[in-house]
C-alpha positions as CSV (number, residue, x, y, z in Angstrom):
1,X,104.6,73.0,75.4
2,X,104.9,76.0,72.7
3,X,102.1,77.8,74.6
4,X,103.7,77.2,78.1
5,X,107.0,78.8,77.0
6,X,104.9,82.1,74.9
7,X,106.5,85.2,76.3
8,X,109.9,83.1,78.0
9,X,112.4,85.6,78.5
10,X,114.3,85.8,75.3
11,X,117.8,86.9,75.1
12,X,119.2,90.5,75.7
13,X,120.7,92.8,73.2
14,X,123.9,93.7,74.7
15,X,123.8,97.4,75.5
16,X,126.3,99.9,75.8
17,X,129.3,98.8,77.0
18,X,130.9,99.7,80.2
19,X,127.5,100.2,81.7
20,X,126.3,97.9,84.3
21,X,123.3,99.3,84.4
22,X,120.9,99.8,88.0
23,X,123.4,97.2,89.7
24,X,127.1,97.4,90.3
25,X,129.5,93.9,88.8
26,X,129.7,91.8,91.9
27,X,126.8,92.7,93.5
28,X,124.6,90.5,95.5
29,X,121.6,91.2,93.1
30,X,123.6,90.1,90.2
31,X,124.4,87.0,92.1
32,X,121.1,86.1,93.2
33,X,118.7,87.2,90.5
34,X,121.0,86.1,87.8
35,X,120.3,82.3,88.7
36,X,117.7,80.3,86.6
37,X,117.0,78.3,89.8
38,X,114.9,81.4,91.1
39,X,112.9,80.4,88.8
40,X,110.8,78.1,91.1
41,X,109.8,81.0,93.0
42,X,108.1,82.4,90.7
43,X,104.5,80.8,91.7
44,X,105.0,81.5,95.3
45,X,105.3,84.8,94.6
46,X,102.4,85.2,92.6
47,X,100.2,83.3,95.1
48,X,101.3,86.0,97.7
49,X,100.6,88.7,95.4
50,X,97.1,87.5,94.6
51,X,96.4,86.4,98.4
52,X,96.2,90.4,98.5
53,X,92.1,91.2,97.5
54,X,92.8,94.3,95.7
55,X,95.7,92.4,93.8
56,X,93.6,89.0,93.0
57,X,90.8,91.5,91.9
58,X,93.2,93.6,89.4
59,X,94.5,90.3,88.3
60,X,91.3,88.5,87.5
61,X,89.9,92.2,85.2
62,X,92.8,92.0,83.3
63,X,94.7,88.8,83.1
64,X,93.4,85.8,81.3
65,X,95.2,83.0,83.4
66,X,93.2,80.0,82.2
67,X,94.3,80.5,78.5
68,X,97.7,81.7,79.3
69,X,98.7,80.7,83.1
70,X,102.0,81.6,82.7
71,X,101.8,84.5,80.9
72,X,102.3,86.8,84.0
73,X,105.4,84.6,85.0
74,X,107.0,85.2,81.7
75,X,106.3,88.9,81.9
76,X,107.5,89.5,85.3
77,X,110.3,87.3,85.1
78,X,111.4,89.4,82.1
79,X,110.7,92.7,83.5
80,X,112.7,91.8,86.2
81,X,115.7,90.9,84.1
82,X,116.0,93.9,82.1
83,X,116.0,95.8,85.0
84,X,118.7,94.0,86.7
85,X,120.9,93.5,83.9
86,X,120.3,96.0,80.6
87,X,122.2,99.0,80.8
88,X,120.9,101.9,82.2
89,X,118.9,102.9,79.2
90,X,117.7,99.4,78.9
91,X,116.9,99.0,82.6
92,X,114.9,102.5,82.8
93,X,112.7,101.3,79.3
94,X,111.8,98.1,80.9
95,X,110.7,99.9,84.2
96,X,108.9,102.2,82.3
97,X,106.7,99.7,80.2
98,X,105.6,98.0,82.9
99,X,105.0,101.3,85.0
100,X,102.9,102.3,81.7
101,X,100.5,99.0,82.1
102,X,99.8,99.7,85.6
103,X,98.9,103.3,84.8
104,X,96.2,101.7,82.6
105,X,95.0,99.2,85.6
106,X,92.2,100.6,87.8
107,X,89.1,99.8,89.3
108,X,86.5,100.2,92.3
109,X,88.6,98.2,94.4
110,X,91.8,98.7,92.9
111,X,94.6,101.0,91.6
112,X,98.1,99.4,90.5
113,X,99.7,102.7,91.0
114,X,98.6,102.5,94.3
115,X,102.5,102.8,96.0
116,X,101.0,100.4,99.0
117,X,100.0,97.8,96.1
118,X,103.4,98.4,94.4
119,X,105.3,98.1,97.7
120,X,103.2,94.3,98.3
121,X,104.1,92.7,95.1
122,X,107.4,94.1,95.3
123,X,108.2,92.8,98.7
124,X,107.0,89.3,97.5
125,X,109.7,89.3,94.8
126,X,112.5,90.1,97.3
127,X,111.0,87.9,99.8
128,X,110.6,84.8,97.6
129,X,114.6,85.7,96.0
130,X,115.7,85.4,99.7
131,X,113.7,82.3,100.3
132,X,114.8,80.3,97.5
133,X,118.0,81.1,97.3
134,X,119.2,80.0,100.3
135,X,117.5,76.9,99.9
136,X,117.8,76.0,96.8
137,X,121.3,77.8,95.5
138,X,123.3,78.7,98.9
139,X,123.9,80.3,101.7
140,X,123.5,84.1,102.1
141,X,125.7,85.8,104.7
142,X,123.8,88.3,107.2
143,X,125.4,91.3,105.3
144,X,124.5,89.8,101.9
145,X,120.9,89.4,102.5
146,X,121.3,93.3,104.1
147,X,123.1,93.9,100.8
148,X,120.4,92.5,98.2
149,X,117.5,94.2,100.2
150,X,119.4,97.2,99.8
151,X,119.8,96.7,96.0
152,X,116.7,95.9,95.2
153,X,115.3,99.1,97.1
154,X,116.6,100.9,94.3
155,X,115.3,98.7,91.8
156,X,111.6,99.3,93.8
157,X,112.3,102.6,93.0
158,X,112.2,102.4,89.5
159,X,108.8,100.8,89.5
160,X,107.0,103.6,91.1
161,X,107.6,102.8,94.9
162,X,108.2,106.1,97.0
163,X,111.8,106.1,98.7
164,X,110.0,107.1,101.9
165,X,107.1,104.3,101.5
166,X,110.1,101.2,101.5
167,X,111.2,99.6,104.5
168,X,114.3,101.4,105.7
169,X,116.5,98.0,106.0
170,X,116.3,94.6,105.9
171,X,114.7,93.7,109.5
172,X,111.9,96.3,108.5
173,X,111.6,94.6,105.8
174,X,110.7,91.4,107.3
175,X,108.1,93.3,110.0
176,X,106.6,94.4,107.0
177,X,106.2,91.0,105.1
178,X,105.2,89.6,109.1
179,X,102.7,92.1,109.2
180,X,101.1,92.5,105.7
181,X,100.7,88.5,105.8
182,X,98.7,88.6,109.2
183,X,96.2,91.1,107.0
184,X,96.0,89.1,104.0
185,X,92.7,87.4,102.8
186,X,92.7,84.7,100.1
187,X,89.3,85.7,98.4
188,X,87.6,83.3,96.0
189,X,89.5,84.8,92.5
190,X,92.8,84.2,93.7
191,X,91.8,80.8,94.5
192,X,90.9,80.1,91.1
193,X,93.6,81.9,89.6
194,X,95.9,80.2,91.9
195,X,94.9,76.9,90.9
196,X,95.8,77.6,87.0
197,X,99.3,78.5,88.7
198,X,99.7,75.3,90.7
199,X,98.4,73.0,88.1
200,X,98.1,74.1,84.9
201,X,97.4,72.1,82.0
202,X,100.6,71.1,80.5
203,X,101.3,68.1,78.0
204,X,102.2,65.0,79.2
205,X,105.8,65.0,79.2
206,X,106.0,68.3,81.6
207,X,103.7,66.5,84.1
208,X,106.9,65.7,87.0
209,X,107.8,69.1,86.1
210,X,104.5,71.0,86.6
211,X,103.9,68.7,89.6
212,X,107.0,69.2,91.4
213,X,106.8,73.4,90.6
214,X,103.6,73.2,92.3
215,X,105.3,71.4,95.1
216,X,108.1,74.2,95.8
217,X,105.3,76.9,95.4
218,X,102.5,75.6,98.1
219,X,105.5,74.4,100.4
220,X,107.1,77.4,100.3
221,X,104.1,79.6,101.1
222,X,103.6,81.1,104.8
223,X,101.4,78.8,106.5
224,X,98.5,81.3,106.7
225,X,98.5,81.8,102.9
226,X,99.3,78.5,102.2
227,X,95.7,77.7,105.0
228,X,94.3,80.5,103.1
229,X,94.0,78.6,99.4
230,X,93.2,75.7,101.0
231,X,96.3,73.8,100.2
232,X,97.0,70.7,102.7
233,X,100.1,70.0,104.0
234,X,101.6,67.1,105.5
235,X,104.7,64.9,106.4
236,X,105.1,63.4,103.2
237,X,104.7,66.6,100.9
238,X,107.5,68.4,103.5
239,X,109.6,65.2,102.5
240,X,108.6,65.5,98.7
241,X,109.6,69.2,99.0
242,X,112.9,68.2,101.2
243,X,114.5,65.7,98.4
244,X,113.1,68.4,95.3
245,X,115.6,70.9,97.5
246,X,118.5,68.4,98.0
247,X,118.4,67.9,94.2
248,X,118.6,71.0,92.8
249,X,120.8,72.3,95.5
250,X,123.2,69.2,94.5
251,X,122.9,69.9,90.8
252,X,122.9,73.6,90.1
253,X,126.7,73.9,91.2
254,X,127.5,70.7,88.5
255,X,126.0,73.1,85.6
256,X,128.1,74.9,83.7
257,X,127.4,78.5,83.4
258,X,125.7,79.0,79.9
259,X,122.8,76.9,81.8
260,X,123.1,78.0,85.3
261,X,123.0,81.9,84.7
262,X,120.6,83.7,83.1
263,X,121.8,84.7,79.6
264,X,121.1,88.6,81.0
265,X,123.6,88.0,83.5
266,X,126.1,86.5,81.2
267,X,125.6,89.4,78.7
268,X,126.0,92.1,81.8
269,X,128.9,91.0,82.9
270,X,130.1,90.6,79.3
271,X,129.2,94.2,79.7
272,X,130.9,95.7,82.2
273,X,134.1,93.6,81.4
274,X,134.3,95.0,78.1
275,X,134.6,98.6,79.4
């Protein structure tokens, strides 16, 4: 379990008070992202990152997902939360140090400073928020979903992306997800990586939970991609992934908020309050 959990998002330090950092208090990318129940998007987003070639071949040169498959979770997920919740110091430091290990990623197929790359796994981030969200937290209103795209436009920013290279607004945003999906192609290395994803070797007291994450992230794949791996999909696993979403939808608003929110989120709005 220890080796699961290595590199888990630990908690914040607090930051300078008064600043709330990329994202403004009561905005819809501290609502959303601050959640722990995002979590189980994590793996769908990876699997549509690697169902890019050039993505799945960067990842197999320099990732080791058989001894740590979780590794890139972890380190994503905690990228991601120092960005939307440290100051603006801490925000800008986090972008940077991931920024500084794609500058050292390159190959003959590949460049992660490549702003179409960037653009890909960004999109699958905001994508997959969206997704599981609204199924698994709540509702998003037409202007909030406009609102979070738009948030997390500037946050693409900070990672590299060209302004001018984003989709304008959110119903680009989609053609572009549409679109990219259409010219994906699940090569044999994201297969295998994607299998240490899905199932990973866990001890046998995280088995429901490993086997109900892998659930949420085949279900929740386009069917293409989901075709692609060579997942199968049926009536009962769409009821499996049904109840999983009934559950967590009917317990996340039971929990109190030292478990339901990300301690980041707590400690930025601690932040900003304190001003």
């Amino acid at each position: 379990m220890l080796d699961i959990l290595r590199g888990f998002p630990r908690s914040p330090e607090p930051g300078t008070p008064g600043d709330p950092g990329v994202f403004e208090p009561g905005s819809v990318a501290w609502r959303v992202n601050g959640e722990r129940a995002m979590l189980v998007g994590g793996g769908r987003a990876l699997l549509l990152q690697l169902a890019h070639p050039a993505v799945a071949a960067a990842v197999a040169a320099h990732s080791d997902f058989p001894a740590e498959p979780y590794t890139r979770l972890w380190r994503t997920l905690e990228a991601m939360l120092a960005v939307s919740f440290g100051d603006t110091a801490q925000s800008r430091a986090a972008a940077e140090r991931v920024n500084a290990v794609h500058r050292t990623v390159s190959g003959p197929s590949y460049d992660a400073t490549d702003p179409d790359l960037l653009l890909w796994v960004h999109a699958t981030l905001v994508d997959s928020a969206l997704v599981v969200y609204e199924r698994f937290v709540g509702p998003l209103s037409v202007r909030d979903r406009a609102s979070y795209f738009s948030d997390m436009r500037r946050q693409g920013q900070l990672f590299g992306i060209p302004e001018q290279a984003m989709p304008k607004d959110l119903a680009a945003f989609h053609r572009y997800v549409e679109q990219t999906i259409d010219r994906l192609e699940v090569t044999d290395d994201a297969r295998r990586i994607a299998s240490e994803i899905v199932s990973p070797p866990v001890p046998l007291a995280l088995v429901p939970a490993a086997r109900a994450f892998g659930l949420v992230t085949v279900g929740l794949l386009p069917d293409r991609v989901r075709e692609g791996y060579g997942y199968r999909w049926g009536p009962l696993r769409e009821a499996g992934l049904g109840a999983t979403r009934l559950s967590v939808r009917a317990i996340v608003p039971m929990l109190p908020r030292v478990l339901r929110r990300w301690p980041h989120a707590r400690a930025a709005e601690a932040r900003a309050r304190s001003h």
